[in-house]
N, C-alpha and C positions, 0 to 999 in steps of 0.2 A: 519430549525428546530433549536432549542434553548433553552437552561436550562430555567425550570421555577423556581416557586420559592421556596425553601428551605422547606416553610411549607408542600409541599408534600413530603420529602422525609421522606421513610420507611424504616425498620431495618429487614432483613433477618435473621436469627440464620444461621447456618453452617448446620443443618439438614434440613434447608426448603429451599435451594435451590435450590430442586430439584420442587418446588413449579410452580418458573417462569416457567422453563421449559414446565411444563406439560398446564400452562395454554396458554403459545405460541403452543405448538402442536395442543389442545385441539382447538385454531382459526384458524387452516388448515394451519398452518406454518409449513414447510420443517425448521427443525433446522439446522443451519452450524456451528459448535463452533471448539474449539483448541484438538488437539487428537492427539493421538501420533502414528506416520506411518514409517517407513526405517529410524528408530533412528534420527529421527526429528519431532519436535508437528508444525504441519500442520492445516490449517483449510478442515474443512472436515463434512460431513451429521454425527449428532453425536443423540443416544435417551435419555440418562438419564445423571444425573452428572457421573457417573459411569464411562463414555467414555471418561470426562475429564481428563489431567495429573495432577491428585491432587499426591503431593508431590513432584514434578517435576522444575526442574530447567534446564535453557541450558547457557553455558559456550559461548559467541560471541568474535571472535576476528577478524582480518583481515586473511582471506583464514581458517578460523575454527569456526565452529560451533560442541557441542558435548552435548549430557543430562547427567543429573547431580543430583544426590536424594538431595533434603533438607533437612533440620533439621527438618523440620515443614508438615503440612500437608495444606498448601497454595493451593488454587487453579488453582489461577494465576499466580501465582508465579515465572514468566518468562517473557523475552520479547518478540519479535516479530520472528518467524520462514520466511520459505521459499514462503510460501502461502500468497496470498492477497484477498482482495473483488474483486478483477481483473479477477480474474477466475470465477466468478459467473454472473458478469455485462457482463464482453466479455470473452464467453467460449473460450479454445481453437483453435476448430472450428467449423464454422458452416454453414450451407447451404444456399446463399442469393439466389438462384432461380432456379428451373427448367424448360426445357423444353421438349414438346413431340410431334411425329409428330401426329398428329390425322387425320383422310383423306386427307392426302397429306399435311395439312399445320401446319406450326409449331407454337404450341400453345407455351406463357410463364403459365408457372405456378408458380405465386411469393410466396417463404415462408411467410406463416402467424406466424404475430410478437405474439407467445402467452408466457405464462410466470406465471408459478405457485408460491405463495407469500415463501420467504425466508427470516429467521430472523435467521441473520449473528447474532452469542453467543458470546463475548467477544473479539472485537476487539477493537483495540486502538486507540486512540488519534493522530494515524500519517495515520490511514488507513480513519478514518472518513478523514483527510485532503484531502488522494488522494480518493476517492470518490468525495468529491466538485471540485478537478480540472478535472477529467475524465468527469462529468457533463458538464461543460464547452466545453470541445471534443467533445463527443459524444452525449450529448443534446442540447447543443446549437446552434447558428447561425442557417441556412436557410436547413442546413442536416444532421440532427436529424439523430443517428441511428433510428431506428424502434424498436429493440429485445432492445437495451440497455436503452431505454423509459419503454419499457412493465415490462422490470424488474427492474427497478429503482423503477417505481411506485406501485412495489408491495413488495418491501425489508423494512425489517424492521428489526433498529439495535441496539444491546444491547452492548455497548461501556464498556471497564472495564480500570478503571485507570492501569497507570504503575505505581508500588511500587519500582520496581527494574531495571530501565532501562540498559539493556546491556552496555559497553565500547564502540560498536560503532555505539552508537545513538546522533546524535545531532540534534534532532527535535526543541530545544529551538532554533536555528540559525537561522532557516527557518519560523518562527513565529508559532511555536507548543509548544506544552506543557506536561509534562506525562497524566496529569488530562484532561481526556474529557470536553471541555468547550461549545461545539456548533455539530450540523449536528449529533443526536443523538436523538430514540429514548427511552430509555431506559440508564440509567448511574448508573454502578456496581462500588460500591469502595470495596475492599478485604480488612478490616481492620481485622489479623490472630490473634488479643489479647494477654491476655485472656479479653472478651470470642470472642471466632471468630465468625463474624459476616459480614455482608454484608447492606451497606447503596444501597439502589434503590428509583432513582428520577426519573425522565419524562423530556421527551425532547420535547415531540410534543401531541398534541392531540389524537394521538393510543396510546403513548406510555404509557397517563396519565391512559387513560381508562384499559390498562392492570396493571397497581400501583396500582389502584383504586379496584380488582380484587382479589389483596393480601394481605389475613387476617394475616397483620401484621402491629404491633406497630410503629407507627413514631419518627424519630429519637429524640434525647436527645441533648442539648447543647454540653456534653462531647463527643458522637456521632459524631458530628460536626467540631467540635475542632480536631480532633482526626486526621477525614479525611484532614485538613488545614492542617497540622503538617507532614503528611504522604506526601504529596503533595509536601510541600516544602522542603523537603529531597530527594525529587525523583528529584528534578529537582536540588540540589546543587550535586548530584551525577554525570548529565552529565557534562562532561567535555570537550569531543569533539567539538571543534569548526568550525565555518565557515563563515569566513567573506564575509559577503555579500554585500558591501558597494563599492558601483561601482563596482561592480565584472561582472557585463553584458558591460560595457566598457573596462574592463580591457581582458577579453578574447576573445572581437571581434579585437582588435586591438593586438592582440600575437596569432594571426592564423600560424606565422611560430616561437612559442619559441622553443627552442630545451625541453622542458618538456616533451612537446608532445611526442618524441621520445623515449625520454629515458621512457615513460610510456607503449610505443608502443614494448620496448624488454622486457617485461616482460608482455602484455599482450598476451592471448590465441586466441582473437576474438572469443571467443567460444558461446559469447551470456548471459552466463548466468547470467549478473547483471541483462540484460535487462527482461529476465526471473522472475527474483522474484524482480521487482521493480514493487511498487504499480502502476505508472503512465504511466509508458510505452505502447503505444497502437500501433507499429508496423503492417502490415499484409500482406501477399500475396493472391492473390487467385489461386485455382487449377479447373482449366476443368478439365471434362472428359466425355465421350458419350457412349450410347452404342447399338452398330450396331444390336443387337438382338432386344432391345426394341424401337428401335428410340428413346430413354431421352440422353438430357444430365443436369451437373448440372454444379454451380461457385459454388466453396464453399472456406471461407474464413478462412485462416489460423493465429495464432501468426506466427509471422515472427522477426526478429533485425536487426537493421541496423548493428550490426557486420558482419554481411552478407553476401560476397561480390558480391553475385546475387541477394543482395537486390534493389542495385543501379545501377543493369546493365538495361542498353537501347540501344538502335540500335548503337552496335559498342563496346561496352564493358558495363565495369561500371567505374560508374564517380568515385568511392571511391575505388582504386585498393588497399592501401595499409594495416595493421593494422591501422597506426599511422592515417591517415585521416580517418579510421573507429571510433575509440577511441576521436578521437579532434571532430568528429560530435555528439556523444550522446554528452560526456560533454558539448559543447559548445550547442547545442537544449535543452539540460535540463534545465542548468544554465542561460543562456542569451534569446536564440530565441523564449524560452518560454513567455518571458514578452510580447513579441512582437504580439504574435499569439494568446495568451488568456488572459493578462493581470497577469499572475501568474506563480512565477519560476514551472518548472517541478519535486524539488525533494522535499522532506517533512521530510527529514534526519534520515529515517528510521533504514538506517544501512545497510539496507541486503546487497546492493551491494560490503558493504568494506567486509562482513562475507562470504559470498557466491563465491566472485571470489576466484578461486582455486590457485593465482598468489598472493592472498593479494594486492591490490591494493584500494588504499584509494581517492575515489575522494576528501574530500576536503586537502589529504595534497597536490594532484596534483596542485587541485586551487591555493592553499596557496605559493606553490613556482613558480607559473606564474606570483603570486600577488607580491611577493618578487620580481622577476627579473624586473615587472615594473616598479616598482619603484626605482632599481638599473638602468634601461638603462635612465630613466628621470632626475635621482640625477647629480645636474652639477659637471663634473673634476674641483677639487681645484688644482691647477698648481703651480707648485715650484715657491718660490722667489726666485728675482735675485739681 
């Protein structure tokens, strides 16, 4: 999917969009938009603007996240929380099959892949990215999940630019942008005015047919302008960097920097970057049977490689310590990624520097592996004699 072109874009007022809404539910759409849950806006089953954080703000730093009133009555007015499209594509868990004995013999009985249509309400620009790498995962090659096909091809997404991106978003690094530019069916810009207003384009053939739906006026030059302007302040705002310029050579060959380490006394292994990272697709699965009924069932869990019964097999686990737990996502996100799909594993969302409870920043971990390579390759100038 893919922005069309500008002549369809239409102008929402501030009081009609409650409009979209009604006419996505009104097409048997489960809505999933941003809401506010244990003092964090979460994505979550939402029914009216109502349940949106209009006037809402969150404060992101490394190991802090907190909400925050605006000055304004913004609806979006925030960046990216705890929640992803990740939870919706691959639940936390879920049942891949049963069995039961039936006259002595034991039946499979496989879960049927079904999947009622969801349309994910203002997600960003860094979350449509990790949806087209998780496709890649899990729809692609020769084994295709099943559930994450059925629900792929009934999702449908209403993308909202970021006006304000957090301090620790570097999605510009990663080849992202605030502005939704692609993998969108629907594209909300929150321009807050005066007058506040909302630009709505089309990204795909549903999306247009629902534009098409809404008795409102299309945009205006100044409309336009407006949006360009907004855009490109939202992006001189991240600051956060991350050089990615040989950085998948530069961290397969520093598999013993001492960075590692020093990252590793200060990390928890608790999991939880890998928890609210859009991309991460970890799992275990859990038997269990039951002698009253003859069933049993596999059911598939989120799992992290911080793990350390992630990685155990006959004799231990191969990852005993933090620090080789912590050098495996980084070094699978940033590098091994290219390798296995064609596309780094992070989308410079942020959450992981905001959400570890340690503060812990991957790219400045990068960034001083990148240093020291370059320090151990720099040739000794040797005294004259």
């Amino acid at each position: 999917m893919s922005a069309l072109s500008t002549d369809l874009v239409k102008v929402l007022q501030r009081s009609e969009l409650g409009w979209l809404l009604a006419i996505l539910r009104d097409r048997g759409y489960t809505v999933v938009g941003p809401t506010i849950r244990d003092a964090a806006i979460v994505l979550d089953e939402i029914a009216s603007v109502e349940d949106l954080p209009i006037g809402m703000t969150a404060e992101e730093g490394p190991g802090g996240y907190r909400l925050l009133p605006r000055s304004d009555d913004a609806v979006f007015g925030f960046g990216v929380g705890p929640s992803t499209a990740k939870r919706w594509l691959l639940p936390t868990s879920r049942i891949l099959w049963r069995t039961r004995l039936i006259d002595g013999t034991l039946t499979v009985l496989p879960e049927v892949a079904e999947a009622k249509p969801v349309a994910l309400f203002g997600i960003r620009a860094c979350d449509l990215q990790a949806v087209d790498i998780l496709d890649r995962v899990c729809a692609g090659g020769c084994y295709a999940d099943s559930h994450y096909v059925a629900v792929r091809e009934r999702l449908f997404t209403v993308a909202v630019d970021c006006a304000d991106p957090p301090s620790t978003c570097f999605c510009t690094s990663m080849g992202g942008s605030p502005a939704a530019e692609s993998g969108f069916d629907i594209r909300l810009t929150e321009i807050a005015g005066p007058p506040h207003r909302f630009l709505v384009d089309p990204g795909s053939e549903a999306g247009s047919a629902i534009v098409d739906a809404l008795q409102a006026a299309l945009a205006s030059e100044e409309d336009l302008a407006a949006r360009a302007s907004q855009a490109g302040q939202a992006s001189q705002r991240i600051t956060k960097r991350l050089d990615c310029r040989g950085l998948r050579e530069i961290l397969e060959r520093n598999a013993e920097n001492r960075t590692w380490d020093e990252a590793a006394t200060r990390c928890f292994a608790c999991g939880s970057c890998t928890m609210v990272c859009p991309t991460c697709f970890c799992s275990t699965t859990k038997m269990s049977s039951s002698m009253l009924t003859g069933e049993s069932e596999c059911e598939r869990q989120w799992d992290s490689c911080f793990s350390e019964q992630f990685s155990f097999i006959h004799g231990g686990s191969v990852r005993e310590s933090t620090m080789s737990r912590y050098r495996q996502w980084v070094t699978h996100k940033l590098a091994a990624w290219h390798e296995q799909f064609g596309v780094s594993g992070c989308v410079g969302c942020g959450r992981c520097i905001a959400w570890c409870p340690a503060g812990i920043d991957i790219t400045e971990v990068a960034s001083t592996i990148r240093r020291s390579d370059v320090a151990a390759k720099r040739p000794t100038v040797g005294k004259e004699h």
